[in-house]
N, C-alpha and C positions, 0 to 999 in steps of 0.2 A: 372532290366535289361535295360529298358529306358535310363536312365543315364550313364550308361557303354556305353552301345551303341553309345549314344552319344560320348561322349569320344572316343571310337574306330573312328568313323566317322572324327572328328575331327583330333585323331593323321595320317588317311590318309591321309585329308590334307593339313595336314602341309608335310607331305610327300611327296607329289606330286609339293608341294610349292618349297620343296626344291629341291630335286632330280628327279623331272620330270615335271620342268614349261610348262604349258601347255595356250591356247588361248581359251576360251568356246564362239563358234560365234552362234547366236541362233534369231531365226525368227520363226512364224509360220503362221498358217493361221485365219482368221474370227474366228472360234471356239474358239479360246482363246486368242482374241482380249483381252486386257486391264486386261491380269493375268500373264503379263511377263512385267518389266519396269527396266531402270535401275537405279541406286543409287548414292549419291554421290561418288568422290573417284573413278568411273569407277565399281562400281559393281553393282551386277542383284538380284532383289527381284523376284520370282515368287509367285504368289498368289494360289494356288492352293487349293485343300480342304484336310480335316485331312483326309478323309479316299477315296481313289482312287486305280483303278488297273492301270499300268501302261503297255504295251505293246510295241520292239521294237525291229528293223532288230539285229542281233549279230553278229558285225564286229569282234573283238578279245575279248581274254578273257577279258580283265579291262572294256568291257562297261559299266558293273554294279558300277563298282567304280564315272566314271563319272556321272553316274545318279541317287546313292545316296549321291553326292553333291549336286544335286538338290535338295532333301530333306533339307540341310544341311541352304543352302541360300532362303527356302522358308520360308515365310511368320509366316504361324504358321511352327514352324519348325517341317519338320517330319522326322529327317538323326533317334531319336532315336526310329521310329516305322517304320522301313522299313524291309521290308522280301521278300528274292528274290528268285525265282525256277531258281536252276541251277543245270548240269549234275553233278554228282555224282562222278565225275572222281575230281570237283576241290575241292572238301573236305578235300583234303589231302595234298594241298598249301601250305609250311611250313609260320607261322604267320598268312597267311589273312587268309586260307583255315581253323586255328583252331577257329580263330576270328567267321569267318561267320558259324560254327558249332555250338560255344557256345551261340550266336546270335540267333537261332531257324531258321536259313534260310533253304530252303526247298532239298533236295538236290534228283535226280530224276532218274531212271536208264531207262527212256523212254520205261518202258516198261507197258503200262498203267496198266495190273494186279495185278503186285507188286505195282506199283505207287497209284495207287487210293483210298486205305484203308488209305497210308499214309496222302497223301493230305488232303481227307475227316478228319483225325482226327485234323490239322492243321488249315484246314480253319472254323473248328464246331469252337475250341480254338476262332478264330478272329472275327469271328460273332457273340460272347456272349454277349450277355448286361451282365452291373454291374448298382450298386448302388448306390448313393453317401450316406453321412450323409443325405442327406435334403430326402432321398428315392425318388429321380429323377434317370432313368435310362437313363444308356449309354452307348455306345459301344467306344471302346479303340481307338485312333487314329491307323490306318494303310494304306501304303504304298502294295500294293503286284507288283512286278514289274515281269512279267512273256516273256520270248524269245520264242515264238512260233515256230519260226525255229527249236527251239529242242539245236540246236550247233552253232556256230562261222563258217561263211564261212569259205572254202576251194577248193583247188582243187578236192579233194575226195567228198566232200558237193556236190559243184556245177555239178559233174558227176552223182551223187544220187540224185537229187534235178531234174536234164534234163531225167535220164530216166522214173524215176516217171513220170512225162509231157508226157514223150512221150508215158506212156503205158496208163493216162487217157484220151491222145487228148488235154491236158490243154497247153497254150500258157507256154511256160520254159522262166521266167524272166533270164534277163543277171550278173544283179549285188546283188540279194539277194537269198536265197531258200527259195523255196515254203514252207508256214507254215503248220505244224502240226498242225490242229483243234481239235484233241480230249482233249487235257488237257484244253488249255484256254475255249471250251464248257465246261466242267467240272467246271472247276473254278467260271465263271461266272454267271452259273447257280448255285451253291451254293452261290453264295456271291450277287445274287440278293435279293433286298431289302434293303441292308445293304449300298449298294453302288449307287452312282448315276449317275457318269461318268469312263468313261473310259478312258485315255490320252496316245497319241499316239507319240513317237518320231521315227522319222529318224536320220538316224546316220553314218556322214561318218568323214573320218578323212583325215587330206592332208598328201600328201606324200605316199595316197596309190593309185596307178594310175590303168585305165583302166585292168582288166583281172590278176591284182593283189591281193593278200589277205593279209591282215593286220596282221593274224597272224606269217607269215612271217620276217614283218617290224619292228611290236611294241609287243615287246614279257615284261615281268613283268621285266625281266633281262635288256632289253634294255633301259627300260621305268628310272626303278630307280637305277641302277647300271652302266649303259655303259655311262649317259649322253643323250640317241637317244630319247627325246618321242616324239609325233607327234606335230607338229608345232601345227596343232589346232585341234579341236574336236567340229566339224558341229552338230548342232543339229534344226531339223526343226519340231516345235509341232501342234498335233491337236488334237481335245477333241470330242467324244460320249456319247451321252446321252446312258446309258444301256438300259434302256427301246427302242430306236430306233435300237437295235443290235436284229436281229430272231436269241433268244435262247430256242423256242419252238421245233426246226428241226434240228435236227444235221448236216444233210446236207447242209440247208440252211445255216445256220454260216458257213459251211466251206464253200462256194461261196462266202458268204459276205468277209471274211476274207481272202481267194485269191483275189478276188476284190484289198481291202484294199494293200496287197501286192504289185499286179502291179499297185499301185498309189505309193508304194516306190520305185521298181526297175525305174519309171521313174522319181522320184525325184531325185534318185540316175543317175540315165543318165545326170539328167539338171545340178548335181555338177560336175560330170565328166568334163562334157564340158566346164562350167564357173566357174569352182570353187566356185560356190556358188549354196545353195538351192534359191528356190523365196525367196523375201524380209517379212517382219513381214507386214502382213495386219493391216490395222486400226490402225496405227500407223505412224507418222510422222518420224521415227528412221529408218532405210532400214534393218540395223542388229545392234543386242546388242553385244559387245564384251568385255569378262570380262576376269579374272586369274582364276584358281583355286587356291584362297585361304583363311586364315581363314580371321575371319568379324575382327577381331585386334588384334594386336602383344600380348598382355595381354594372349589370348584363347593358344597360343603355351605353359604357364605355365600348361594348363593344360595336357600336351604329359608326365610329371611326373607320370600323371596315369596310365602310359601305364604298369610301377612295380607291381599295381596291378589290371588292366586287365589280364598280363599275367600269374598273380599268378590264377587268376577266371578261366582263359583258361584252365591253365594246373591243376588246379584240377578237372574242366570238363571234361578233359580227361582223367582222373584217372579212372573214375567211368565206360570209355569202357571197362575196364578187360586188361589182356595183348596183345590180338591180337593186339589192338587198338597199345596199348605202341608200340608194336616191329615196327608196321607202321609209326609210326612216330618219331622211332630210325633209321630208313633207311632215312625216308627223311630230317632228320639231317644230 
């Protein structure tokens, strides 16, 4: 499944390459000083490690697409062990939506009772050690990239997001909503031990201005079918050690992680205002600016495989029974 994965990862973007060029501008802070550099050619190596959770504001739907390019151009590469918890509504995306099913990615109806038995059987799955020949053990490379906000800002978000604030006395950030703590405690607290950082991206995109929502702007249709995608896609990183995150208290992580928050709604103010996040710490470069696309024209031969990922897709979905079929005879 690794290797398809990959493949999937790759025919997006060559996709994005072609029908929705895009600018990936990226800085971050001290924390991940000298894990971000750029490459001959105008492109971006990130160094990051095989196995991290990854955490991040949720402008529109496609964030997750941007951010397992990052897998895609790091280091060891990890675009073919990425798994991402996303609402349960996009599972039925015609293409990507059956891609990221057969994929094993998480998909989550926020309601943590139903949610948690899933999860737990999920992340037990990612935390197994194996064995190699030599009887050395080891656990699998993975990527888990989780949206704590729950959803993709909105006008409706940001009305739900303010009166929560106001019935806790909690300060109601401007340009992000307040995150959901119960899942990502959940998570990180199973996948303690396993894991050793946590990496944190900001994420804005231009052309979406003050008291606007992206989902509005940069819709999948607009991205790769109308010609519109966002001039660039801001991304500002920082990295936790999991052991300095209190996942002893539920409480406390949710403080720590509102904290964590209103350090994005005001990095989110500082791009508003200058269109840019700060500059890359520890670094002689201000910002790296790259494309989304593949590492060489060669890699697009392999978009032939896309014949048979979608034969893998849609026998994956065979094995839903009919309900499944008629759901995705409608969204044909």
């Amino acid at each position: 499944m690794a290797l398809t994965k990959r493949w999937f990862a790759i025919v997006v973007t060559w996709m994005t390459q072609i029908w929705g060029p895009v600018t990936i501008r990226i800085s971050g802070d001290e924390s991940v000083a000298g894990e971000i550099r750029p490459t001959e050619g105008g492109g971006v190596q990130f160094n990051f490690p095989e196995r991290l959770v990854m955490i991040a504001n949720h402008q529109i739907y496609t964030d997750w697409l941007y951010l397992w390019w990052v897998g895609y151009v790091n280091r060891a590469s990890a675009h073919g062990h990425i798994y991402i918890i996303l609402k349960q509504s996009l599972q039925y995306i015609p293409i990507i939506g059956w891609g990221m099913t057969f994929y094993s990615f998480i998909f989550m109806s926020r309601k943590m009772a139903t949610d948690q038995p899933r999860l737990a059987y999920r992340l037990k799955k990612l935390k197994q050690t194996r064995t190699d020949p030599s009887g050395k053990e080891y656990r699998i490379p993975m990527w888990l990239l989780l949206f704590p906000e729950g959803t993709n800002i909105s006008g409706n978000g940001r009305r739900k997001s303010a009166s929560w604030a106001e019935k806790k006395g909690w300060k109601d950030p401007e340009h992000v909503l307040l995150p959901r703590s119960t899942g990502s405690f959940f998570c990180l607290n199973e996948l303690k031990g396993t894991v050793e950082y946590v990496y944190d991206c900001t994420v804005a995109y231009e052309g979406v201005g003050r008291g606007k929502y992206g989902e509005n702007i940069f819709t999948l249709s607009s991205t790769y079918l109308q010609g519109r995608p966002p001039k660039s896609v801001n991304f500002y990183w920082r990295r936790f050690k999991l052991s300095d995150i209190p996942l002893d208290d539920a409480d406390e992580f949710d403080a720590w992680l509102r904290a964590e928050w209103y350090k994005k709604d005001a990095l989110m103010e500082q791009y508003l205002t200058t269109g840019r996040f700060p500059t890359m710490a520890g670094s002689k470069i201000d910002f790296i600016e790259t494309k989304v696309q593949t590492k060489t024209p060669l890699e697009i031969l392999q978009v032939f495989s896309v014949v048979g990922i979608a034969g893998l897709v849609w026998h994956n979905l065979q094995r839903f029974g009919g309900a499944v079929g008629r759901r995705f005879g409608f969204f044909v």
